[in-house]
ROLO-836120 format. One record per residue: x negated, y, z of N, C-alpha, C in turn; residue in one letter. Coordinates in steps of 0.001 Angstrom, whole numbers, padded with zeros to 6 digits, always signed. Last residue first. Layout:
<nodes>
XYZXYZXYZA;...
</nodes>
This chain:
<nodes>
-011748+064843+003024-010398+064566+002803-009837+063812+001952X;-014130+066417+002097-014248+065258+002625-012752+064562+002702X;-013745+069344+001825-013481+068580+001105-013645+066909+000808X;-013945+070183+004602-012137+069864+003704-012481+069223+002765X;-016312+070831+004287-015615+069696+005901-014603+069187+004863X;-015976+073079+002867-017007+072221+002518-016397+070644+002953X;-014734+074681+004338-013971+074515+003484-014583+073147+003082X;-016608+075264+006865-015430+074704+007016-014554+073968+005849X;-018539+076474+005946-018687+075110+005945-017328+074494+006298X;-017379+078731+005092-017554+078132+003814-018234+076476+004150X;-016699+080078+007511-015722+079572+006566-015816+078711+005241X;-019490+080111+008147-018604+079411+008933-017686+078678+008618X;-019960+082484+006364-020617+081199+006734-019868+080332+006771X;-018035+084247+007346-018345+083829+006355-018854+082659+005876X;-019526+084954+010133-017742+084047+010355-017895+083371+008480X;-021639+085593+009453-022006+084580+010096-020220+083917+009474X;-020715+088380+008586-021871+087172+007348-021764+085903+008192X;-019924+089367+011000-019100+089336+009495-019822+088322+008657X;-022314+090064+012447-021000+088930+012437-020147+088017+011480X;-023500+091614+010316-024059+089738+010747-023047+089334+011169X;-022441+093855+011184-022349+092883+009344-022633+091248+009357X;-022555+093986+013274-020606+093835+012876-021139+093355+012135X;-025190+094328+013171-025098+093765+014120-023129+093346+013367X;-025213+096982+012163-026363+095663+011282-025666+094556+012097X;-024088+098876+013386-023605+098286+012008-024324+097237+011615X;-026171+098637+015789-024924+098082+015822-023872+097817+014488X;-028239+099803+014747-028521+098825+014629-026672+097945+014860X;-026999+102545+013849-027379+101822+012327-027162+100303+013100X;-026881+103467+016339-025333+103161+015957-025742+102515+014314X;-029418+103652+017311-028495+102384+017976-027043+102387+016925X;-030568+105632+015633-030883+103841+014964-029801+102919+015976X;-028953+108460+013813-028976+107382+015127-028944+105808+014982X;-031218+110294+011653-030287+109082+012064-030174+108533+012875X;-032882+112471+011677-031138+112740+012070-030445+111277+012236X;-034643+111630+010984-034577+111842+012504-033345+112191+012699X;-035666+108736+009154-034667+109989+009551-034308+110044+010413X;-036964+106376+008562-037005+107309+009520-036251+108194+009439X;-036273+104539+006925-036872+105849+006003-037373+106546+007186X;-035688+102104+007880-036927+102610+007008-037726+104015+006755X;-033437+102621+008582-034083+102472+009346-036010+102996+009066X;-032305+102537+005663-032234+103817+006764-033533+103616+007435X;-032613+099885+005132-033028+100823+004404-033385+102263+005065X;-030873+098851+006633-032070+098523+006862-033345+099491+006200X;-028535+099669+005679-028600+100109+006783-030073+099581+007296X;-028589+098243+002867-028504+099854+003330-028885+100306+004741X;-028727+095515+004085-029993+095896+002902-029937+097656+003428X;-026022+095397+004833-027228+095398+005760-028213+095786+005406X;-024395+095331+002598-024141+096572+003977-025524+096594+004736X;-024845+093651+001455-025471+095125+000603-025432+095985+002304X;-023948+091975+003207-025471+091379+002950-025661+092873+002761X;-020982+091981+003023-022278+092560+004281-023530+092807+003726X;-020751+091573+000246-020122+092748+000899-021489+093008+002060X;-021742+088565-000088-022158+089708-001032-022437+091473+000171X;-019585+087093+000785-020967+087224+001733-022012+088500+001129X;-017452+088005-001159-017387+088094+000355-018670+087955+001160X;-018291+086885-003661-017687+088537-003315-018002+088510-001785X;-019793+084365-003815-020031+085550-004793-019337+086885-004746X;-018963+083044-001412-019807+083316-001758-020364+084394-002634X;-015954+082737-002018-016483+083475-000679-017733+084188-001231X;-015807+081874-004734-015368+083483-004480-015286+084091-003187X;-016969+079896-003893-017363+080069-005050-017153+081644-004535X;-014578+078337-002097-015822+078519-001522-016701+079395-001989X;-012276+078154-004297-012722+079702-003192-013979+079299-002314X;-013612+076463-005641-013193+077987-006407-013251+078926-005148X;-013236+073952-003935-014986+074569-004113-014787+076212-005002X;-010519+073941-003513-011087+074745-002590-013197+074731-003085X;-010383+073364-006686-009559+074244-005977-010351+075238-004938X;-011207+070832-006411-011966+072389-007353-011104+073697-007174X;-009621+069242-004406-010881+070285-004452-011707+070704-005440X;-007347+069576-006495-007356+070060-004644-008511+070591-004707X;-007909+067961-008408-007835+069503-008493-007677+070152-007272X;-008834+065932-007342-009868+066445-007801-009754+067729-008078X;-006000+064934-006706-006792+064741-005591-007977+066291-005736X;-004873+064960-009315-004502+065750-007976-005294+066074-006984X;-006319+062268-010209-006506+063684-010772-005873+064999-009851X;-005063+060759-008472-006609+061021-008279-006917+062328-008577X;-002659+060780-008950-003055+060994-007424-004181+061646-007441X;-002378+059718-011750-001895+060869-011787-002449+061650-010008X;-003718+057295-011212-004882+058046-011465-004238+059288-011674X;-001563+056169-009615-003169+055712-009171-003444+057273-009699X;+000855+056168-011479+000668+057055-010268-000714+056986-009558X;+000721+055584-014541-000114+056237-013990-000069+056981-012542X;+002088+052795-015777+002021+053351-014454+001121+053804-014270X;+003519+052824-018981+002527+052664-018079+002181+053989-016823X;+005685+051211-021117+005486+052549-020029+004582+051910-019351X;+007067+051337-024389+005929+051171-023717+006031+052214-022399X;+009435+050363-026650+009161+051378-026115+008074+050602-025235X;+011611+050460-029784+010526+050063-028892+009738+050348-028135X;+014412+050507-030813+013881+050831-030260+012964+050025-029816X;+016443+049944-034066+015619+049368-033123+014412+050408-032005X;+017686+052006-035757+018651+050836-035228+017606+049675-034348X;+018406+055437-036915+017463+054277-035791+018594+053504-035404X;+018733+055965-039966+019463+055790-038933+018389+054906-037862X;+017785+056180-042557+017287+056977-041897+017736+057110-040274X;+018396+054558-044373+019431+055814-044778+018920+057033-043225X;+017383+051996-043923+016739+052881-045622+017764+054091-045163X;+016497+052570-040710+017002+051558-041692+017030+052635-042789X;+013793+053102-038395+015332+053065-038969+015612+052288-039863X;+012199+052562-035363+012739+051714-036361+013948+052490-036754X;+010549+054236-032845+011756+053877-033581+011829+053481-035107X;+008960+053635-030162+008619+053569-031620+010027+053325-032170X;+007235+055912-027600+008667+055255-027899+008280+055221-029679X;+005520+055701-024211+005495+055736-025782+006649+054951-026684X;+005290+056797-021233+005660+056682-021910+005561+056572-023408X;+003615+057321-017937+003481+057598-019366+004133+056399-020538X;+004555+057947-014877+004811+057046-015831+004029+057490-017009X;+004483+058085-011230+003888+058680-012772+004200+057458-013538X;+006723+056845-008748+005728+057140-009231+005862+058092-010691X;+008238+058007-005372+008087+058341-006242+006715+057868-007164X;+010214+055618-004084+008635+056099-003851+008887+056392-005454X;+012445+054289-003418+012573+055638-003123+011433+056039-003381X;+012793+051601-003826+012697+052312-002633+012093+053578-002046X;+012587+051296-006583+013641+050541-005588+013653+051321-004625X;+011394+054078-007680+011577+052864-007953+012878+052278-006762X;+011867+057223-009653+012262+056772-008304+012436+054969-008563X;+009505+058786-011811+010561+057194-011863+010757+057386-010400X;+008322+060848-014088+008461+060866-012882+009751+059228-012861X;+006862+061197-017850+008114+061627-016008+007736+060724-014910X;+005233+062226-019975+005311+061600-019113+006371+062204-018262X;+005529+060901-023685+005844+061904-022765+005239+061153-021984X;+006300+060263-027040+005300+060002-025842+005543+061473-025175X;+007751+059313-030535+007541+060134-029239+006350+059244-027463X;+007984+058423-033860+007577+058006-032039+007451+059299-031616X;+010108+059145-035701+009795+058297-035750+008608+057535-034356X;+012442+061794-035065+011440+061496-034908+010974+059649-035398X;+015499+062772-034838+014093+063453-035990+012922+062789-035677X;+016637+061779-033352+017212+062300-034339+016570+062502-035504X;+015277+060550-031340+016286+059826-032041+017212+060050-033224X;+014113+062498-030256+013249+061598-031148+014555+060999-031595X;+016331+064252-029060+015481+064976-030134+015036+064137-031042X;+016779+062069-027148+018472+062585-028258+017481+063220-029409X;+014602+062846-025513+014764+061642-026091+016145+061548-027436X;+014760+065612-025211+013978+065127-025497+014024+063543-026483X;+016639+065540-023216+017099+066438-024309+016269+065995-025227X;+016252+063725-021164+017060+063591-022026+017473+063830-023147X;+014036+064748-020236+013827+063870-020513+014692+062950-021584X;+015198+067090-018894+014233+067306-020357+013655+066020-020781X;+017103+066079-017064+017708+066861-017974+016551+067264-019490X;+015468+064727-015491+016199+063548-016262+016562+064674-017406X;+012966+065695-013504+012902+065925-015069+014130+064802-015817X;+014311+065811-011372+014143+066761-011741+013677+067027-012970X;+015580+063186-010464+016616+064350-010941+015424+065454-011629X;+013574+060339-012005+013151+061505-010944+014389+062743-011592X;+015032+057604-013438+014450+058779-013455+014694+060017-012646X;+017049+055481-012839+015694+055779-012213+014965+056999-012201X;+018743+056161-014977+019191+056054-013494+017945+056371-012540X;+017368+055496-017217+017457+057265-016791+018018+057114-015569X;+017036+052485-017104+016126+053569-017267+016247+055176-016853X;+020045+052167-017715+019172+051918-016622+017921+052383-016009X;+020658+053182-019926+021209+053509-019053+020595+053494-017640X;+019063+051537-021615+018507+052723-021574+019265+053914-020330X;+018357+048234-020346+019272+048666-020705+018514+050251-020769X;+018465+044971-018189+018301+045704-019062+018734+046747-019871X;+020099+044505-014747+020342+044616-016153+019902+045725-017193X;+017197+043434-012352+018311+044380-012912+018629+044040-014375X;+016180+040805-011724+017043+041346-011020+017878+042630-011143X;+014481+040168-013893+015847+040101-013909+016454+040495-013096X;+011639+040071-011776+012024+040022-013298+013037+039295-012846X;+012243+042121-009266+011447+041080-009335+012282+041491-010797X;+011591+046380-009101+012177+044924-008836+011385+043758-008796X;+010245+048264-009031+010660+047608-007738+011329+047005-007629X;+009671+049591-011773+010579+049836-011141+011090+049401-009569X;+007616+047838-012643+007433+049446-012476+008721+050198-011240X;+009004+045305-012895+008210+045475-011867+007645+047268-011378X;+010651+045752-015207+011084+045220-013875+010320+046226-012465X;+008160+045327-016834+008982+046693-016701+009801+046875-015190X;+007112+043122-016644+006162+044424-015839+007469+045480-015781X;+008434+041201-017739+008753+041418-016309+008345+042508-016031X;+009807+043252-020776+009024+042224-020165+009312+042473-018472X;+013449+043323-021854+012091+043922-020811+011454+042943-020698X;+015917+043997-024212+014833+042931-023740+013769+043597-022654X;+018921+044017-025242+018089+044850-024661+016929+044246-023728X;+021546+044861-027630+020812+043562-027152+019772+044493-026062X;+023048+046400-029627+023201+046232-028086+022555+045578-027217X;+022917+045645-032593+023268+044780-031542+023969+045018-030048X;+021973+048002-033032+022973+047676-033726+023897+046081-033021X;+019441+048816-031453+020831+049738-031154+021792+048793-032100X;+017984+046671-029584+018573+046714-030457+019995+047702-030915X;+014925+047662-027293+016351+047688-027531+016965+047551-029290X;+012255+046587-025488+012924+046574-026477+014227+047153-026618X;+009393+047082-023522+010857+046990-023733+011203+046813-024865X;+006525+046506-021554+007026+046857-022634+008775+046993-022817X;+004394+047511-019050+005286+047489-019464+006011+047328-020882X;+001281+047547-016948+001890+048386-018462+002948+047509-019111X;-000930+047219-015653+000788+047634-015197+001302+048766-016053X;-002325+045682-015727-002706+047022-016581-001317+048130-015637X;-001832+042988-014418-003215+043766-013978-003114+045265-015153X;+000482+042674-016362+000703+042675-014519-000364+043407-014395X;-000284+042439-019163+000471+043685-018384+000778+044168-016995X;-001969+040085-018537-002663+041283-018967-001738+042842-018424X;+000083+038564-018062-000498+038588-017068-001541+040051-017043X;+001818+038690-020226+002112+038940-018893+001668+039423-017941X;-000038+037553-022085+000100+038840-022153+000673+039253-020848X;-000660+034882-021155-002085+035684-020870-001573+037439-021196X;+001720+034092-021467+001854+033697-020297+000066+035139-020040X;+001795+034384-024297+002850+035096-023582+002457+035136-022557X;-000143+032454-024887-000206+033897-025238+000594+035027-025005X;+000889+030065-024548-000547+030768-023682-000239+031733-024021X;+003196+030038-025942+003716+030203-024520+002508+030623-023933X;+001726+029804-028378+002810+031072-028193+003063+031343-026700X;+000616+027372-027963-000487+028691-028152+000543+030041-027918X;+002557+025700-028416+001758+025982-026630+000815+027555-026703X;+003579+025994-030730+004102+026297-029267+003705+026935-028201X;+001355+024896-031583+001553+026639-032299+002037+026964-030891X;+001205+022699-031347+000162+023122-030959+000077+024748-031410X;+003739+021704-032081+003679+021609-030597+002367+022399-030503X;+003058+021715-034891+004353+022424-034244+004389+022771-032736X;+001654+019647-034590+000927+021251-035122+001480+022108-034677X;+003092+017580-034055+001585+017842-033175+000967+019170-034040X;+005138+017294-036184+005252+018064-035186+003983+018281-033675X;+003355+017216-038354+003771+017896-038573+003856+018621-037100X;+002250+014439-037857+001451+015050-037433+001920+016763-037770X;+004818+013113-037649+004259+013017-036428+002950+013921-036238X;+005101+012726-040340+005773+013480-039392+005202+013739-038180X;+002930+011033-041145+002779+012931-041473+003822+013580-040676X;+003829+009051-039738+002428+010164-039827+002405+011237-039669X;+006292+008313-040891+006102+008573-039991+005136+009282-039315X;+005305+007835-043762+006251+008994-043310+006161+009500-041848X;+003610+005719-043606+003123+007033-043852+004006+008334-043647X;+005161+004068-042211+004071+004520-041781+003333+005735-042030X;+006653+003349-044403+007084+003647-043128+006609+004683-042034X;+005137+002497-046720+005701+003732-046855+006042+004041-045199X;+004148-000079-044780+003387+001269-045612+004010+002281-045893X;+006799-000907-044996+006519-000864-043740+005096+000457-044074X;+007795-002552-046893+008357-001420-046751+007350-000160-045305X;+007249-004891-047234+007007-004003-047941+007043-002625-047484X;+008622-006044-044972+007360-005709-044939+006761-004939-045816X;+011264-007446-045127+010817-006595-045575+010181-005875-045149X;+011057-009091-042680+011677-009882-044031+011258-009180-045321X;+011269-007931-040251+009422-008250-040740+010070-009283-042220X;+012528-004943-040819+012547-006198-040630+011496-006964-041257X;+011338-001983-038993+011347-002884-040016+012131-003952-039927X;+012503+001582-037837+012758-000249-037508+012606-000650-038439X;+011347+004545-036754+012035+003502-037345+011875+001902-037596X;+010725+005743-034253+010617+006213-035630+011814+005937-036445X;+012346+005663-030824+011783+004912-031829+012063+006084-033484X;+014403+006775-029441+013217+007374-029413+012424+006710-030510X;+017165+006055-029157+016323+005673-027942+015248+006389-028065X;+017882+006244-031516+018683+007073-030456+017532+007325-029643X;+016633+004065-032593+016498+005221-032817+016726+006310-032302X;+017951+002103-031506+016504+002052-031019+016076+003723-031496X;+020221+002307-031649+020408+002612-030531+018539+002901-030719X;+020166+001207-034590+020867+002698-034678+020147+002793-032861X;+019591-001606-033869+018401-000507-034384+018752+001063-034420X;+021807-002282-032916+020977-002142-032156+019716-001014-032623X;+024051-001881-035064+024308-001798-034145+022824-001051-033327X;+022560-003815-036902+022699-002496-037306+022671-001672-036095X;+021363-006489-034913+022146-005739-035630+021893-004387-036350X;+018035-008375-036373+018383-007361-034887+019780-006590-036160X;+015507-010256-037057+016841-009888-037546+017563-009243-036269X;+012761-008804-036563+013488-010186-036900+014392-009834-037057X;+010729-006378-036589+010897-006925-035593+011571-008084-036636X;+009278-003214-035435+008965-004150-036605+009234-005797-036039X;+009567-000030-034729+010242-001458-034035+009843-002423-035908X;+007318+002459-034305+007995+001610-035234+008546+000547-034779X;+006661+005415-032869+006423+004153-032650+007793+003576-033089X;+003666+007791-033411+005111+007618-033941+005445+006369-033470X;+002876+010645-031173+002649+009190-031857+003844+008643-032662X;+002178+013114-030328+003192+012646-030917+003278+011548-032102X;+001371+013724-026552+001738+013088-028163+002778+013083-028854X;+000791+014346-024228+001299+015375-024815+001262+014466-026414X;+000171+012810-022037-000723+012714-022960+000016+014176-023650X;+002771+012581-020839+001923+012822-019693+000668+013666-020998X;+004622+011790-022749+004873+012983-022023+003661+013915-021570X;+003509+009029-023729+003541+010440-024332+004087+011904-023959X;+003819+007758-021331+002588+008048-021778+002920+009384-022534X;+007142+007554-021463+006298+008261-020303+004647+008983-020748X;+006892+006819-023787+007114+007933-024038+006667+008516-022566X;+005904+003681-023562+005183+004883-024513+005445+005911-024419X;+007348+002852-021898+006483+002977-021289+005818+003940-022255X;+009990+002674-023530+010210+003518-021768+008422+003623-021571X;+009059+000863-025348+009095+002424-025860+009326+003271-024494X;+009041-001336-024242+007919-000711-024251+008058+000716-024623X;+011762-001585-023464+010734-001371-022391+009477-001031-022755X;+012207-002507-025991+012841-000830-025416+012302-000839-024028X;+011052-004563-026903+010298-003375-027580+011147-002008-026513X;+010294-006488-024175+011077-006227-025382+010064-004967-025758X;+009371-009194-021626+008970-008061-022272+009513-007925-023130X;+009421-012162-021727+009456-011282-020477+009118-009701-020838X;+007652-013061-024829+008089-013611-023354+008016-012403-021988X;+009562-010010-026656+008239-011034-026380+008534-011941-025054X;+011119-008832-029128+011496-009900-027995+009961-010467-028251X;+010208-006691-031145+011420-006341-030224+010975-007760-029135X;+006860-005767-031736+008150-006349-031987+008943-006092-031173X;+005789-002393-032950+006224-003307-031728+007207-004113-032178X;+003448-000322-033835+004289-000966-033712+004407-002026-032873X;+002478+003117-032985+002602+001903-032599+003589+000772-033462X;-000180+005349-034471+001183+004492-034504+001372+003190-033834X;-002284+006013-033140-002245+007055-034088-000805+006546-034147X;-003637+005304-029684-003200+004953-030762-002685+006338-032000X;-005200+005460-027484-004540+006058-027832-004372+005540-029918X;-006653+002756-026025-007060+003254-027610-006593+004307-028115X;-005733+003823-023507-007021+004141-023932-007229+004052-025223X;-002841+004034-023189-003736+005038-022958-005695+005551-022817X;-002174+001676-024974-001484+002893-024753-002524+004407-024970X;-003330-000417-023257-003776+000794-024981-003451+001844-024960X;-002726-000453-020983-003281+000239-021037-003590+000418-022510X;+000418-001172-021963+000372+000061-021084-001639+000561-021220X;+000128-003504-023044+000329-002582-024081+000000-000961-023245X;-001376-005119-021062-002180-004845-022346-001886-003922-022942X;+000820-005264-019665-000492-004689-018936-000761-004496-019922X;+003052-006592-021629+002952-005052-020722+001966-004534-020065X;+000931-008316-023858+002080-007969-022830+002274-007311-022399X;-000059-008261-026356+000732-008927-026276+002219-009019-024875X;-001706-006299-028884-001692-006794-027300-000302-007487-027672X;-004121-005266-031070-003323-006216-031073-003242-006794-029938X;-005618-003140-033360-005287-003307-031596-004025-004013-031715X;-006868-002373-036445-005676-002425-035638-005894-003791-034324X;-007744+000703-038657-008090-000158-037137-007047-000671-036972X;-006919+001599-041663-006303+001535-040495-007606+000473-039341X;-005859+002640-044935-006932+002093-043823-006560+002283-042429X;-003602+000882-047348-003784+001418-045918-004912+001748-045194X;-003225-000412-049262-004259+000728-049661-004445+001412-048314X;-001643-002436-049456-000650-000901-049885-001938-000235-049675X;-002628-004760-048471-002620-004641-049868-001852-003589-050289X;-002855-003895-045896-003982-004040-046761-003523-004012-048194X;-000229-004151-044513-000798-002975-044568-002188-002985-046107X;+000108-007425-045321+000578-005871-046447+000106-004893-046106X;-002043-008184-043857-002024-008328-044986-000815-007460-045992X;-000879-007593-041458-001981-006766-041913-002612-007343-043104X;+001641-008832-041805+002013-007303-040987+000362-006679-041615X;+000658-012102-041560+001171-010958-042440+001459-009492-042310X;-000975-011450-038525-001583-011706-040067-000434-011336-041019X;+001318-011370-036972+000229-010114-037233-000461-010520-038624X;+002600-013491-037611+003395-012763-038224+002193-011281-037876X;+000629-015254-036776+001393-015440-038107+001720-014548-038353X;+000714-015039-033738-000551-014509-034743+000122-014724-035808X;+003176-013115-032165+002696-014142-033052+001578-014007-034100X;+003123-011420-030237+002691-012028-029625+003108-013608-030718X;+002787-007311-030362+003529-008694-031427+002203-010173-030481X;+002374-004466-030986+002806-004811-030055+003222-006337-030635X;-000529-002552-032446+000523-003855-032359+000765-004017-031218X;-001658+000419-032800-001513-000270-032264-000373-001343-032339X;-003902+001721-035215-002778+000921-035075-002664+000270-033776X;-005507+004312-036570-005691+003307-035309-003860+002899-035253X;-006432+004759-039751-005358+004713-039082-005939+003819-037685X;-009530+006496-040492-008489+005044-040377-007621+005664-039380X;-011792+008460-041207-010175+008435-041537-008840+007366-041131X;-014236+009839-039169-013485+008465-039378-011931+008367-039635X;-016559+011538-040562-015283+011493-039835-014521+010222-040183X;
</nodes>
């Protein structure tokens, strides 16, 4: 792995680059160093040697150091850096170097004191590589918000917060969204929450929730939500309370996920085990009934008995088949239903 410093110079006197890398050298520095002179040159280092630090004199022909720093920080916007870039320059006021700093610049040498310029460098570094860690936690916090969001949009699972000692009261968007809004369009809140809730379970939803808040450390239920426009869905609920050493809840945390999909389905499935139960109790009582009726009256027939009249046996054989057929009938019918 290659430890050197990549340097980029901004400086259009060879004299004064030769000293500038004769003290880097004799402070123990390792470093590469890229040495341009005008605005094409510095713009593309810029963005191809990418540099580790720039320095820059202040006054070149037709070119300064605060036009170059306008061009480094564009770069470093676009690039996402955090390069450090040093004004190493001639005698310049107090005045001005305070502005270069303002401006964006590290910090300012005077190439009179060059000594100084190694320590400069190294501060600047490590700063610079402090906040390229800082920026690389950032981005990982905002991916990881932006991939939880998105995880809760496709789960449509919800989170919340509330601070009882504060009052404070946080929703991710999904929560919003359970409800039929967009994110923010309502004010967060537990007030808000039971507004929504279906009249018919708010009264055990309530009694319930006053219960965990008293004695409980989590609770889980499910109710019923009226969203924006009146469509009733399923919720399942999970609530985590936070107390403090004397046993008081002073943070709520709560979870809701939208089971109206599979609260439907499961409805759906008890419909028909429903109607396959009475297809079940056609079958095993009701087609039963004739069938014995007919077995008997076939039985007769059998035996011959001259006392028996076979037109009025065959006409009972004849009501039972009806009877067995409509049976039938009813059990493809139910069958049909369950296609629905």
């Amino acid at each position: 792995m290659d430890d050197k410093l990549k340097i980029l110079m901004l400086e259009d006197s060879l004299d004064d680059v030769n000293l500038i890398e004769r003290e880097l050298i004799r402070s123990g520095l390792l470093f590469s160093l890229f040495v341009v002179s005008t605005k094409e040159e510095f713009k593309e280092a810029v963005y191809n040697f990418k540099p580790d630090v720039i320095l820059s004199d202040h006054s070149l022909p037709s070119f300064n150091s605060i036009e170059a720093l306008k061009i480094f920080q564009i770069a470093q916007a676009k690039l996402n850096l955090a390069t450090p870039f040093i004004l190493v320059t001639g005698a310049v006021s107090e005045e001005f170097a305070v502005e270069c700093i303002k401006a964006g610049a590290d910090d300012y040498i005077l190439k009179d004191s060059l000594k100084r310029l190694p320590n400069s460098i190294s501060n600047a570094v490590d700063k610079a590589r402090i906040e390229a860690e800082r920026r690389k936690v950032l981005d990982e916090v905002i991916a990881n918000e932006a991939m939880l969001r998105q995880a809760e949009h496709l789960a449509h699972l919800g989170s919340w917060q509330t601070d009882l000692i504060t009052g404070t009261n946080k929703w991710s968007d999904e929560i919003f969204r359970l409800h039929g809004y967009e994110p923010g369009e309502l004010k967060p809140g537990i007030e808000t929450f039971f507004k929504h809730v279906h009249p018919d379970d708010t009264n055990l939803l309530t009694t319930e929730f006053d219960r965990a808040l008293q004695t409980l450390d989590s609770y889980e239920c499910k109710y019923r939500i009226l969203d924006k426009r009146g469509d009733i869905k399923y919720i399942h609920s999970k609530l985590l309370i936070d107390r403090d050493s004397y046993g008081k809840p002073n943070k709520l945390n709560g979870f809701l996920l939208d089971i109206t999909s599979q609260t439907h389905h499961i409805q759906r499935i008890e419909a028909q085990n429903n109607k396959l139960r009475e297809i079940a109790w056609i079958q095993s009582h009701g087609v039963r009934a004739p069938l014995a009726r007919i077995m008997g009256l076939v039985n007769l027939i059998n035996a011959e008995n001259p006392e028996t009249d076979t037109r009025q046996i065959v006409n009972f054989i004849l009501t039972s088949v009806e009877e067995l057929d409509e049976l039938v009938r009813a059990v493809v019918r139910k069958t049909e239903d369950l296609k629905d």
